[in-house]
C-alpha positions as CSV (number, residue, x, y, z in Angstrom):
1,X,0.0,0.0,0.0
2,X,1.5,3.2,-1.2
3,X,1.5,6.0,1.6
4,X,0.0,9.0,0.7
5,X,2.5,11.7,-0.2
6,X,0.9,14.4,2.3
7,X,1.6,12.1,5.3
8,X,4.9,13.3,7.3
9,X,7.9,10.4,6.2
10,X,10.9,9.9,8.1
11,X,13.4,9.1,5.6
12,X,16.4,9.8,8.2
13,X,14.8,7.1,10.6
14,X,14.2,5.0,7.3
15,X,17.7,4.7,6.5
16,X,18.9,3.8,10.2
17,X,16.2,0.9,9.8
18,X,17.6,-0.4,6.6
19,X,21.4,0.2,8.4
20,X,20.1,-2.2,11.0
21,X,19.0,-4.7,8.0
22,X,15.3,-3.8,8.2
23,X,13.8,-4.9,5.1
24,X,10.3,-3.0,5.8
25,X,12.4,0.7,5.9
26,X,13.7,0.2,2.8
27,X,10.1,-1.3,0.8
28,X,8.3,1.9,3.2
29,X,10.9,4.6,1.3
30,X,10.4,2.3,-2.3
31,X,6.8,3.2,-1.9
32,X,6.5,6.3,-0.7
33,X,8.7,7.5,-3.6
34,X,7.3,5.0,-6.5
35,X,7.7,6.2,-9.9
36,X,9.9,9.4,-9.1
37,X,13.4,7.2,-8.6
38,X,12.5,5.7,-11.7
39,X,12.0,9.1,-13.3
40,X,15.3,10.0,-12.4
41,X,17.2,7.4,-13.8
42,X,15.1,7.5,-17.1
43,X,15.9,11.2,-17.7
44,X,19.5,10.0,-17.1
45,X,20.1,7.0,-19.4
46,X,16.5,7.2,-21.2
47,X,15.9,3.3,-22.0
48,X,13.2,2.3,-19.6
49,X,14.9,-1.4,-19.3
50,X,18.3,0.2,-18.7
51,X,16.6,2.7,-16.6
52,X,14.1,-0.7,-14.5
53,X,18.3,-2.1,-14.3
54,X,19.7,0.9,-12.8
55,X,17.0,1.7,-10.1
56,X,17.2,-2.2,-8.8
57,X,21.2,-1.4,-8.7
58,X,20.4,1.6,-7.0
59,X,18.2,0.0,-4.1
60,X,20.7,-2.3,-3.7
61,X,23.4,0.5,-2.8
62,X,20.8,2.0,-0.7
63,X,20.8,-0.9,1.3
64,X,24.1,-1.9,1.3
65,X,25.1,1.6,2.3
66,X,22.7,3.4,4.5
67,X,24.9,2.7,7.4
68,X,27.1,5.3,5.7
69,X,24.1,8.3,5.3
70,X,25.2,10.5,7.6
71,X,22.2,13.4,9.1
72,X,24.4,16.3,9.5
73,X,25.4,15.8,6.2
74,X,22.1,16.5,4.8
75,X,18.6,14.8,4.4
76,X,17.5,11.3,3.8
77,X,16.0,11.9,1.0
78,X,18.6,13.9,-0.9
79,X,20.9,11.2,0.0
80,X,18.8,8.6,-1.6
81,X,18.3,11.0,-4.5
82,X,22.0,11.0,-5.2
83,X,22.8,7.2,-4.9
84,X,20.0,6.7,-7.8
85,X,21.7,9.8,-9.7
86,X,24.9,8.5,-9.1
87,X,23.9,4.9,-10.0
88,X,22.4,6.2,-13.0
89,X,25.2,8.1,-14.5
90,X,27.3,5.1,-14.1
91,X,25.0,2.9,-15.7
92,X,24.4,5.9,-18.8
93,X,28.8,6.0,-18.6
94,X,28.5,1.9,-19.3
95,X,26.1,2.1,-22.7
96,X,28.4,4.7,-23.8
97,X,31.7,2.9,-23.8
98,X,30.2,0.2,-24.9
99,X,29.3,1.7,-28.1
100,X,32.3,0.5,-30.4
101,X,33.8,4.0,-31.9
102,X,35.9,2.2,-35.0
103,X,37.2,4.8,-37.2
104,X,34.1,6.5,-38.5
105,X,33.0,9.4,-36.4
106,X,29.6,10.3,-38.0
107,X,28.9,6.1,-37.1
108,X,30.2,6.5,-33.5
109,X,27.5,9.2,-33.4
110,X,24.5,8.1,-34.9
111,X,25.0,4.4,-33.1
112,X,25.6,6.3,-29.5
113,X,23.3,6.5,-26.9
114,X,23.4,9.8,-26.5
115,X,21.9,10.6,-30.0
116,X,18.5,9.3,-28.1
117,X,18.9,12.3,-25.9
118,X,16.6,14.8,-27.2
119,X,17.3,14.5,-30.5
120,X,15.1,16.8,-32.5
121,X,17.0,18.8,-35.1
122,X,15.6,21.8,-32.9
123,X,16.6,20.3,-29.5
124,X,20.1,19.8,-30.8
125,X,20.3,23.0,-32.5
126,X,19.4,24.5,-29.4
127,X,22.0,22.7,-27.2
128,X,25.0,23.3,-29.9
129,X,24.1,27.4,-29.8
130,X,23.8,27.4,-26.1
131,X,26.9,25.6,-25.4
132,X,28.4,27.8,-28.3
133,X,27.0,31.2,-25.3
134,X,29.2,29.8,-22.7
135,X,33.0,30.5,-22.2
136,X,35.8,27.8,-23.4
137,X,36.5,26.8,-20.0
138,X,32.9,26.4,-19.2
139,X,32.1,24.8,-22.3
140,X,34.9,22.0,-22.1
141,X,34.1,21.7,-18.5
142,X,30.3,20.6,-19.4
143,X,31.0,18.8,-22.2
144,X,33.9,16.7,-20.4
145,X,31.5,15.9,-17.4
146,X,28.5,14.9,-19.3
147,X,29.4,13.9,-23.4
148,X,32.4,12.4,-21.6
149,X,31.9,11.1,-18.7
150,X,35.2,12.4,-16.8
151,X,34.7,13.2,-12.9
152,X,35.3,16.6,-11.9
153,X,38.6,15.5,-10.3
154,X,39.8,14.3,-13.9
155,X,38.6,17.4,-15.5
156,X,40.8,18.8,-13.1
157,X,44.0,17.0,-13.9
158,X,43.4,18.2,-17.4
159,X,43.9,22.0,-17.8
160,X,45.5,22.2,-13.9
161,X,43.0,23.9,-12.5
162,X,41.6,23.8,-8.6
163,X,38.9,21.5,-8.6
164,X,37.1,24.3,-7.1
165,X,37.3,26.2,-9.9
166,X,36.0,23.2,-12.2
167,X,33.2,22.3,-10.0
168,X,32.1,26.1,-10.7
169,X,32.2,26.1,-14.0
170,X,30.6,23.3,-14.6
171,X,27.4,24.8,-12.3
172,X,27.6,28.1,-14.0
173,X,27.2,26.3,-17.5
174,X,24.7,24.5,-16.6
175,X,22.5,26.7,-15.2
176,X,23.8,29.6,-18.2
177,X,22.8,26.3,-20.5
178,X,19.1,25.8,-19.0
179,X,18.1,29.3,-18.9
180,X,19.4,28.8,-22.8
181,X,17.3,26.3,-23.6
182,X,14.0,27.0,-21.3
């Protein structure tokens, strides 16, 4: 029985229960959440089976892990939310590399994954002229983290810069990027 989303949930307490190998804590957080984990990891990889694949991955860190959630570090909830993101840019980092890249670029492309991803000649014309808006270092920065899948520490190693300063950029192009687009 799904509990109603107005109802007060206690997903701090939740993840203590499932720490302590309480199976019910962790089905009680499955349902009060239903769909939107699922959302999140479609947006993300956007191949429902991929995405049904990721989420069950995802649970299973959640349990395996929620020993490690730690309450002055922030909600419950947002820690959940971030092992299912986490778990589903992994699994979107996996179908990407292993798309075989050969020698033909235009092949690489139109076989990737990512061509899925909004893929309207408007949508994409959209994305190229707003990533076109932002500076180089932003640019690169945003297209390293999320066409290539480097972590923000790698993108880091790259051009020598604080990681700091790469974590920044890569916020300030985003959000520059989705006022773009909106």
């Amino acid at each position: 029985m799904t509990t109603a989303l107005t109802e007060p949930f206690d997903y701090e307490s939740a993840l203590d229960a499932c720490a302590r190998g309480e199976r019910d804590a962790l089905r009680a957080t499955y349902e009060r959440e239903s769909r939107w984990p699922l959302c999140v990891v479609l947006r993300i990889v956007r191949h429902r089976e991929t995405a049904q694949d990721g989420l069950q991955k995802a649970s299973t860190l959640i349990w395996q892990r929620a020993g490690r959630y730690q309450r002055a570090l922030g909600s419950g909830r947002g820690w959940i939310y971030t092992v299912v993101r986490h778990r589903a840019l992994d699994e979107a980092r996996r179908v990407v590399r292993d798309v075989p890249v050969g020698d033909d670029p235009e092949a690489f492309l139109e076989a990737s994954p990512l061509r899925a991803i909004d893929s309207g000649p408007d949508r994409m014309d959209g994305v190229e002229r707003c990533l076109a808006a932002l500076d180089d270092r932003k640019r690169t920065c945003v297209i390293e983290a999320f066409v290539e899948g480097r972590t923000h520490e790698q993108i880091a190693a790259r051009p020598t810069a604080p990681i700091g300063s790469v974590e920044t950029w890569i916020q300030r192009g985003l959000l520059t990027s989705r006022g773009c687009l909106s």
